[in-house]
ZAZA-63650 format. One record per residue (C-alpha): residue in three letters; residue number from 1; x, y, z. Coordinates in nm, 2 decimals. Layout:
   code   pos     east    north       up
    ALA   NUM        X        Y        Z
...
REM end
This chain:
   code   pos     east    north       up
    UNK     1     0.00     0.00     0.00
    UNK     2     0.09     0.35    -0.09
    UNK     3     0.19     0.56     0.24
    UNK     4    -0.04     0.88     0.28
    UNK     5     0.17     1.19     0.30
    UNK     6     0.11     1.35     0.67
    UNK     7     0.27     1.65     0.80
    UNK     8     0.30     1.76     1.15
    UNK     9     0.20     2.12     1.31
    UNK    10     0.47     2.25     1.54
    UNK    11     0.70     1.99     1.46
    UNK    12     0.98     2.12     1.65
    UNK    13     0.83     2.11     2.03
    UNK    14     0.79     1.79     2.25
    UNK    15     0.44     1.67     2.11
    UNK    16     0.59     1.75     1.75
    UNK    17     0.91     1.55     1.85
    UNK    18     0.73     1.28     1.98
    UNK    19     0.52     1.23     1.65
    UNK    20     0.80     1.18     1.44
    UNK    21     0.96     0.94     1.70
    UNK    22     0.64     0.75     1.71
    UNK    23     0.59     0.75     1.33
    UNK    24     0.93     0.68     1.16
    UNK    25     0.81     0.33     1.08
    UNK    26     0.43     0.34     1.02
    UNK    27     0.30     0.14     0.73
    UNK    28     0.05     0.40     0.65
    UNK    29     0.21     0.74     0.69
    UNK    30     0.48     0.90     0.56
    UNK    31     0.58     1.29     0.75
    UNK    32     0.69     1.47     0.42
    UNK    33     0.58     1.79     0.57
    UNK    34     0.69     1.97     0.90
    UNK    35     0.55     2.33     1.00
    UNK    36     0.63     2.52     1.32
    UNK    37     0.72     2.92     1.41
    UNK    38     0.87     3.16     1.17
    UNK    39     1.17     3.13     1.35
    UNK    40     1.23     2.84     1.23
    UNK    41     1.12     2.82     0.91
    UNK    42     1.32     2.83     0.60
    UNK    43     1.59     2.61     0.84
    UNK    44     1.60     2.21     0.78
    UNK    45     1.41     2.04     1.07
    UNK    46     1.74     1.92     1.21
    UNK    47     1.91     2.26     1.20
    UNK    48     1.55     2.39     1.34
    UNK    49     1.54     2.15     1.71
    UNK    50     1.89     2.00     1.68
    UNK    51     1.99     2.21     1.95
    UNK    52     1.62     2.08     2.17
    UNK    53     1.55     1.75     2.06
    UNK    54     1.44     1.55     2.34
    UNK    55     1.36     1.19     2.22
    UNK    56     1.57     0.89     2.32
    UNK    57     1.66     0.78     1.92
    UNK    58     1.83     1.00     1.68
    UNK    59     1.63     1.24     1.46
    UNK    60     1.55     1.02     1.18
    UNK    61     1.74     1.02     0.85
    UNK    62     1.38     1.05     0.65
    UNK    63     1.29     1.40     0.81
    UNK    64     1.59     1.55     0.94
    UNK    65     1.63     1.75     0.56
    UNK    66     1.31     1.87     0.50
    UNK    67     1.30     2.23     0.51
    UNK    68     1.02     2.36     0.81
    UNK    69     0.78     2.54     0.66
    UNK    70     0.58     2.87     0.84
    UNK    71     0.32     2.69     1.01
    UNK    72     0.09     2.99     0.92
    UNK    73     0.18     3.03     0.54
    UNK    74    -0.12     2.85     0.45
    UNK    75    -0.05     2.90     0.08
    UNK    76     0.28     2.62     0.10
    UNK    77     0.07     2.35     0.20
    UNK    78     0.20     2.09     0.01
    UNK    79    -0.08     1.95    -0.22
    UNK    80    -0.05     1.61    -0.17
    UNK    81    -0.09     1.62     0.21
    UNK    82    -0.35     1.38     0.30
    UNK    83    -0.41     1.52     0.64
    UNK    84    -0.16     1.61     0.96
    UNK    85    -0.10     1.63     1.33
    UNK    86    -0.17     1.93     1.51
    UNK    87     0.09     2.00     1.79
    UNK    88     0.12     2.40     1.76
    UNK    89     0.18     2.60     2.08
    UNK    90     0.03     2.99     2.04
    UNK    91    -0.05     3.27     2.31
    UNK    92    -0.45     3.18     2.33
    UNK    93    -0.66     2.86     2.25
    UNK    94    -0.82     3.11     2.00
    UNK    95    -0.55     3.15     1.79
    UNK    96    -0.53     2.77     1.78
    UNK    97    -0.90     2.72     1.69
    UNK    98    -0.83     2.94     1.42
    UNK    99    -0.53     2.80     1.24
    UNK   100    -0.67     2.43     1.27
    UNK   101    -0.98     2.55     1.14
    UNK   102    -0.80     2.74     0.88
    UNK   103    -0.62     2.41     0.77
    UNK   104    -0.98     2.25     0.73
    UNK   105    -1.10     2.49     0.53
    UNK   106    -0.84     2.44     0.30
    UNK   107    -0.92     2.05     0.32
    UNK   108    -0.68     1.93     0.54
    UNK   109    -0.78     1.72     0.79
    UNK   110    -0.63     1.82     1.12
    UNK   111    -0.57     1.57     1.40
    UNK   112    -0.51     1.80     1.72
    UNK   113    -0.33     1.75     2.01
    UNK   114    -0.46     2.05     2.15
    UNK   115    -0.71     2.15     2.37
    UNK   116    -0.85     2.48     2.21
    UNK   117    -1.18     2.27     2.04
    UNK   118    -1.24     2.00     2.30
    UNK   119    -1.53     2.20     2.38
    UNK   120    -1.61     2.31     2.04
    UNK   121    -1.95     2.07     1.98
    UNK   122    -1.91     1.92     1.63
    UNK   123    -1.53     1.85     1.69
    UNK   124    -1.54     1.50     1.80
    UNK   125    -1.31     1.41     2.09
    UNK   126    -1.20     1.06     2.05
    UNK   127    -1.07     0.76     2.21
    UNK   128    -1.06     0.50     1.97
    UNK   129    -1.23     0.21     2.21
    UNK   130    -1.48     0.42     2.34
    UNK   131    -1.64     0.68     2.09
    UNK   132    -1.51     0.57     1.77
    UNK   133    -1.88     0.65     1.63
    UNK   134    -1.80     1.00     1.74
    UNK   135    -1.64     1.03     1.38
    UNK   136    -2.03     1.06     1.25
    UNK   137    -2.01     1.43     1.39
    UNK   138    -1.74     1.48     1.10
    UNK   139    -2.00     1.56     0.82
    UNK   140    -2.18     1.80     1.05
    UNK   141    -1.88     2.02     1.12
    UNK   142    -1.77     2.01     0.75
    UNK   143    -2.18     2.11     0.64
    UNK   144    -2.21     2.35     0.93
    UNK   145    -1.84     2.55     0.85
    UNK   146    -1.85     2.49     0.51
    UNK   147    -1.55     2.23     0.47
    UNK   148    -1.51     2.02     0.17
    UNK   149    -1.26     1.76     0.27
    UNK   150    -1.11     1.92     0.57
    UNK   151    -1.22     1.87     0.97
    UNK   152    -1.09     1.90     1.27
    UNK   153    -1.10     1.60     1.53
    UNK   154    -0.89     1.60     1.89
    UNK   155    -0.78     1.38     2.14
    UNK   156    -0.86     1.41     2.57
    UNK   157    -0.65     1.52     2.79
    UNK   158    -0.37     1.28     2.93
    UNK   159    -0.54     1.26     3.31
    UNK   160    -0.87     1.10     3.19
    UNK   161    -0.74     0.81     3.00
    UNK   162    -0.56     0.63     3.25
    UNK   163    -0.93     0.51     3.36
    UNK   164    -1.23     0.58     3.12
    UNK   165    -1.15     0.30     2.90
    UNK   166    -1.22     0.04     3.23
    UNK   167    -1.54     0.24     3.34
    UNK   168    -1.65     0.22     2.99
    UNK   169    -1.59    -0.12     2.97
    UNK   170    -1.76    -0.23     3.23
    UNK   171    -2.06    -0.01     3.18
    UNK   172    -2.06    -0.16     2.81
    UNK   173    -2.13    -0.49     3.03
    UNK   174    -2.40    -0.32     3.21
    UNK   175    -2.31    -0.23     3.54
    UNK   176    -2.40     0.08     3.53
    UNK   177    -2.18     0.33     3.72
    UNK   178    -2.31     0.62     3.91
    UNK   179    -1.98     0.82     4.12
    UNK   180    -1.63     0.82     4.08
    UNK   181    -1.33     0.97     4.26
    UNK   182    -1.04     0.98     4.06
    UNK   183    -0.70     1.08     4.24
    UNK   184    -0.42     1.09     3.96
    UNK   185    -0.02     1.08     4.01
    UNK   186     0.10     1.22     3.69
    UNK   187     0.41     1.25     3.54
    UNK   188     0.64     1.51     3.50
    UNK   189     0.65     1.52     3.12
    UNK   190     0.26     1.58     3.13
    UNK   191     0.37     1.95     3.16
    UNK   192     0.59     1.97     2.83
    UNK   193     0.98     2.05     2.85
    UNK   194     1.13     2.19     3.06
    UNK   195     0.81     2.13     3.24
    UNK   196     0.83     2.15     3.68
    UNK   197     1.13     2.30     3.82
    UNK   198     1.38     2.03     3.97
    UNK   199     1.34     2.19     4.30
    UNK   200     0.96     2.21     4.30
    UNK   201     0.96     1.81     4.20
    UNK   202     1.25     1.69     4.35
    UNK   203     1.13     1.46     4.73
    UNK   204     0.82     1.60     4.66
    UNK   205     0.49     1.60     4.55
    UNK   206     0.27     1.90     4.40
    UNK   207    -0.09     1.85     4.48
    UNK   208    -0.25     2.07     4.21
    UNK   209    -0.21     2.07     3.83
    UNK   210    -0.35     2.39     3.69
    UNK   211    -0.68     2.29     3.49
    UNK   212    -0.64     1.91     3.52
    UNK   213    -0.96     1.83     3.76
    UNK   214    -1.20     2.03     3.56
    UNK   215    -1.06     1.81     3.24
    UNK   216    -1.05     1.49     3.40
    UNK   217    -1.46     1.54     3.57
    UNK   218    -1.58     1.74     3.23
    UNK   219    -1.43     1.58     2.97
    UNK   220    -1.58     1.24     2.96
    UNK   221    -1.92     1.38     2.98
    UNK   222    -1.89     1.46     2.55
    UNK   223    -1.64     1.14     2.53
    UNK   224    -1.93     0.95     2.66
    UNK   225    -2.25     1.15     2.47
    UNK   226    -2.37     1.07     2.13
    UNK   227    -2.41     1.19     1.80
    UNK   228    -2.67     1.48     1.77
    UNK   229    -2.82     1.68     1.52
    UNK   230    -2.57     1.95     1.60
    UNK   231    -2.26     1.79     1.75
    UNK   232    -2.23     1.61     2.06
    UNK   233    -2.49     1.58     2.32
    UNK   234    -2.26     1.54     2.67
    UNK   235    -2.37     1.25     2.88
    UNK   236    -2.37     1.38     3.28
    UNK   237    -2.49     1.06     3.42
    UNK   238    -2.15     0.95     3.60
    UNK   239    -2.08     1.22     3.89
    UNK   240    -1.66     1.25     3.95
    UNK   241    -1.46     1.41     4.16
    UNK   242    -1.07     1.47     4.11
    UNK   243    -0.76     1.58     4.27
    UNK   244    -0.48     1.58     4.01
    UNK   245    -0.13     1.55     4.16
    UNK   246     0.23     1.56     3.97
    UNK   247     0.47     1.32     4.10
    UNK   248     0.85     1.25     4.05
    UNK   249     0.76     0.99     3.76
    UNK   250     0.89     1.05     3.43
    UNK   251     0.62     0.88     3.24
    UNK   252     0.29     0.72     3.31
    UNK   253    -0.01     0.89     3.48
    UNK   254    -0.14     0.67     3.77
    UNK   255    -0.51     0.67     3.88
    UNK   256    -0.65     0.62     4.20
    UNK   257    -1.05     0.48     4.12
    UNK   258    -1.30     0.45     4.37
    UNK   259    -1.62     0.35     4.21
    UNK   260    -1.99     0.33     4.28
    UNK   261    -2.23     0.20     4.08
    UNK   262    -2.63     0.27     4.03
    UNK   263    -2.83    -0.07     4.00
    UNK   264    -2.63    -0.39     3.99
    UNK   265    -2.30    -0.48     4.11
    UNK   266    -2.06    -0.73     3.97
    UNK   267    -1.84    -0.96     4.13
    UNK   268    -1.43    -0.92     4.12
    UNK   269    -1.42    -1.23     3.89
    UNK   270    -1.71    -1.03     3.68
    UNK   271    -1.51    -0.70     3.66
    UNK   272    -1.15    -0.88     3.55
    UNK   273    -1.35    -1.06     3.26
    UNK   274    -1.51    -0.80     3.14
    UNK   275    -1.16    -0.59     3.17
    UNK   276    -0.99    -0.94     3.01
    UNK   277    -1.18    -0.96     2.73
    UNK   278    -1.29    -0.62     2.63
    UNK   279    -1.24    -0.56     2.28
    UNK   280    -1.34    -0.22     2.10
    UNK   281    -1.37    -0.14     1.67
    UNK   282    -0.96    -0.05     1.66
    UNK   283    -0.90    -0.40     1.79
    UNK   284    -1.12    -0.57     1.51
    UNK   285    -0.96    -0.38     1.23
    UNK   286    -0.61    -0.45     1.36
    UNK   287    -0.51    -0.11     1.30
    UNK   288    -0.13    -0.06     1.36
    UNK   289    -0.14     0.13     1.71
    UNK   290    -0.43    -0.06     1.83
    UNK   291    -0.35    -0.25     2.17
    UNK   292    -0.43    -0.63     2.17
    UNK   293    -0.55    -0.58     2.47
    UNK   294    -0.69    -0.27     2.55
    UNK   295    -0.75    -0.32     2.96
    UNK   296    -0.44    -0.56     3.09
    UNK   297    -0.51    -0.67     3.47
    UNK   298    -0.21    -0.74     3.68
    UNK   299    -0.27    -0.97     3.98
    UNK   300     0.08    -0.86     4.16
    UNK   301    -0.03    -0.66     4.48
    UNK   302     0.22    -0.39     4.40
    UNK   303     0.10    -0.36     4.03
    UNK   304     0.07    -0.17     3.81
    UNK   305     0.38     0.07     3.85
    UNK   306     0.51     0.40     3.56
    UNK   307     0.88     0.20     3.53
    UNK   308     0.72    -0.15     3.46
    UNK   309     0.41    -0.12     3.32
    UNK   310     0.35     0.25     3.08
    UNK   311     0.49     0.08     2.77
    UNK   312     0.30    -0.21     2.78
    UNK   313     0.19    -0.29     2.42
    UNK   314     0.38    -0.01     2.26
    UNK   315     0.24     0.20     2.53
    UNK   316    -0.11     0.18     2.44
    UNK   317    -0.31    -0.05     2.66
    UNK   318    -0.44     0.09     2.96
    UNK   319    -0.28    -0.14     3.28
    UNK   320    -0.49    -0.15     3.55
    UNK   321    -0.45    -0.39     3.93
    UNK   322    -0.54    -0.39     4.30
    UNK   323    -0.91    -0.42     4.26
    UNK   324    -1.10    -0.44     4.60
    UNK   325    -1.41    -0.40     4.75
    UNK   326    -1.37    -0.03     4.91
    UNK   327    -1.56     0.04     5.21
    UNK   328    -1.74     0.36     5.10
    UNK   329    -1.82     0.26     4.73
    UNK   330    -1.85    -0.02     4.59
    UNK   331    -1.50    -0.11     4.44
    UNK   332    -1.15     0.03     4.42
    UNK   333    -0.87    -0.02     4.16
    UNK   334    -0.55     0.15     4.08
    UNK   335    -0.48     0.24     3.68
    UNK   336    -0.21     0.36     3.44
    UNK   337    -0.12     0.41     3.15
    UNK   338     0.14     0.62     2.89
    UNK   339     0.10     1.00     2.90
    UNK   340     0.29     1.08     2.61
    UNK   341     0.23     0.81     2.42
    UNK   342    -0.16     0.66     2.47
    UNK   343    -0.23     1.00     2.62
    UNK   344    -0.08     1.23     2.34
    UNK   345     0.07     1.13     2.00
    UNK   346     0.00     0.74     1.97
    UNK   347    -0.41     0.81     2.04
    UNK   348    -0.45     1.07     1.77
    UNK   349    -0.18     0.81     1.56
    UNK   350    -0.46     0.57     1.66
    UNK   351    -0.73     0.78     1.59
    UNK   352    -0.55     0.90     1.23
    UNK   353    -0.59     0.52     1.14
    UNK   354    -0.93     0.47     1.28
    UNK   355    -1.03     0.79     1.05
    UNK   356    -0.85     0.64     0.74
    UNK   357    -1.05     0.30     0.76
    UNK   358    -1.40     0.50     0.79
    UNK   359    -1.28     0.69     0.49
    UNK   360    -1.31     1.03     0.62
    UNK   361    -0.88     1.00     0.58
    UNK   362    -0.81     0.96     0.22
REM end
C-alpha cells in the first residue's frame, strides 16, 4: 500500500518531536511535511530543534532535511498532504482554533493535540475504544463550517485516559456506574519541557495541576455523549470528583479509582472478565497502534507501576491492578497508562488510522 503523505503542526516542540519518533516506521504514513514558528522556518528540521531534541533515538534520516515550513503560510501547504497532526503552541486557544480551522477549510484534515476545540460541539473528541462512532459528527462540522474535505477532530487530555476506558468497559457490560473519585499521580513530562522545576519536584509531591480536575470530571461527559443533530450531546450521568497530583515519575499517569455503581453490582471475577476480554472497533480492524489488549489486569499486589508497566503494548493498553471492595463505594482499583504516548501522540496516531478505515482519511 501507498503511504499517505502526513505532515505535523509545530514539529519542533515535544508533542511535535514525539510524533515523528512514534511515526518513523508506520505502514500507512509517511511525514513529508513539517510546520512550526517563523523562526524556524526556511531552516531544515534538524538545524530547526537539533539544538532541543528530546527523544531517546536520533532524529530520523527520512525528516531530518526537510525544510520547516511557516506553520501559518497556508498558501505552501504541500498538495499532496492527505491530512496532519496538530501539535502547535500559540499565546491563546483562539489562535489555535483558528489556524486548525484554517487548515480545514483548506481540506486538510487536522488531527489536534490541542485543547482549544475539546469543547467546540461538532469536533469529536475521540478515544478510539470508546467513541469511535463519534467520527459521525465529521459531516456535520464540514456542512455546518462549510468544509469540503477538511475537519478537525482532537484527542482528551492525558489525566482522563488512564481510567475511562475500564469504566466504559464495564458499563458496556451493564453495570452501570453512578460516582467516581479519581485521584491521579501524573508524570512530569505531562507538563511539556522543561516542564516543573527540579526543586519544585525533587522529594516531593505537588498537589494541584493547573486545569487538570475540571478536564478529568468534564471531559468524559462529551467522550461519553452521542451523536446529535448539531454535535455532541454530553452524557452527565456519571458524577466525578478529582484531585490531580504531579509526582516525580517520568512517564505514566497513575489513577486512583473509587467506584460506585447505580443498579447492579458485579463480582471481582465479573469486573476482570469484562476488563480481560474487552475488545473495541480498533482491535477488530487491527489497526497498527491498536493495543491487543486494550485493559491488561495485573494480579501482583504492588502492580501496576510507571517503570514496569507504561509501555505495555507499545504503550497503548491501559494497565490496571489492586481491585477491592472499598468500604465507602463499591470497588477500588488503581490504573495507568502512557501519558505521552496513549495520552498524546499514539491516540490521535490511533485515531488518524481509525479515520482512514472509515474513509473520512483519504
Amino acid at each position: 500500500m501507498e503511504k499517505l503523505k502526513i505532515g505535523v503542526l509545530g514539529a519542533t516542540g515535544i508533542v511535535g518531536q514525539n510524533y515523528i519518533k512514534l511515526l518513523q516506521d508506520h505502514p500507512w504514513f509517511q511525514i513529508i511535511d513539517v510546520a512550526a514558528s517563523p523562526r524556524s522556518a526556511g531552516k531544515t528540521y534538524e538545524e530547526a530543534v537539533k539544538a532541543k531534541w528530546q527523544m531517546t533515538i536520533d532524529i530520523p534520516e527520512s525528516v531530518k532535511d526537510l525544510i520547516v515550513r511557516d506553520v501559518m503560510d497556508f498558501d505552501s501547504i504541500p498538495s499532496d498532504l492527505s491530512f496532519v497532526f496538530s501539535a502547535i503552541v500559540m499565546p491563546t486557544k483562539d489562535q489555535i482554533k483558528e489556524a486548525e480551522f484554517k487548515y480545514a477549510e483548506k481540506g486538510i484534515p487536522v488531527l489536534s493535540n490541542n485543547s482549544a476545540h475539546r469543547w467546540t460541539p461538532d469536533v469529536p473528541m475521540i478515544i478510539g475504544e470508546i467513541n469511535h462512532d463519534h467520527v459521525n459528527v465529521i459531516p456535520i462540522q464540514q456542512k455546518k463550517r462549510g468544509f469540503k474535505n477538511g475537519f478537525v477532530a482532537v484527542k482528551p487530555n492525558c489525566s482522563l485516559q488512564s481510567y475511562l476506558t475500564t469504566i466504559y468497559a464495564l458499563e458496556q457490560a451493564g453495570y452501570k456506574v453512578e460516582k467516581l473519585i479519581i485521584t491521579t499521580l501524573q508524570a512530569v513530562s505531562g507538563a511539556g519541557y522543561p516542564g516543573v522545576p527540579s526543586l519544585d519536584m525533587i522529594d516531593n509531591i505537588v498537589p494541584y495541576i493547573g486545569g487538570e480536575e475540571e478536564k478529568t470530571e468534564k471531559e468524559p461527559t462529551k467522550i461519553l455523549g452521542k451523536v446529535g443533530e448539531d454535535g455532541i450531546i454530553n452524557d452527565e450521568s456519571i458524577q466525578i470528583s478529582a484531585t490531580c497530583t504531579r509526582v516525580p515519575v517520568i512517564d505514566g499517569h497513575t489513577a486512583c479509582v473509587n467506584v460506585k455503581f447505580k443498579d447492579k453490582v458485579p463480582t471481582e471475577e465479573e469486573i476482570k472478565s469484562i476488563w480481560e476480554n474487552f475488545r473495541a472497533l480498533p482491535q477488530e480492524l487491527n489497526l497498527p497502534y491498536a493495543p491487543k489488549k486494550p485493559i491488561i489486569y495485573l494480579n501482583n499486589i504492588d502492580r501496576p507501576q510507571p517503570k514496569k508497566d507504561r509501555d505495555a503494548d507499545k504503550g497503548m493498553a491501559v494497565t490496571v491492578g489492586r481491585l477491592r471492595k472499598d468500604t465507602v463505594f463499591d470497588y477500588k482499583f488503581i490504573s495507568l497508562s502512557h501519558n505521552t504516548v496513549r495520552g498524546a501522540a499514539g491516540g490521535s496516531i490511533l485515531t488518524a488510522e481509525l479515520l482512514k478505515e472509515k474513509g473520512f482519511i483519504k
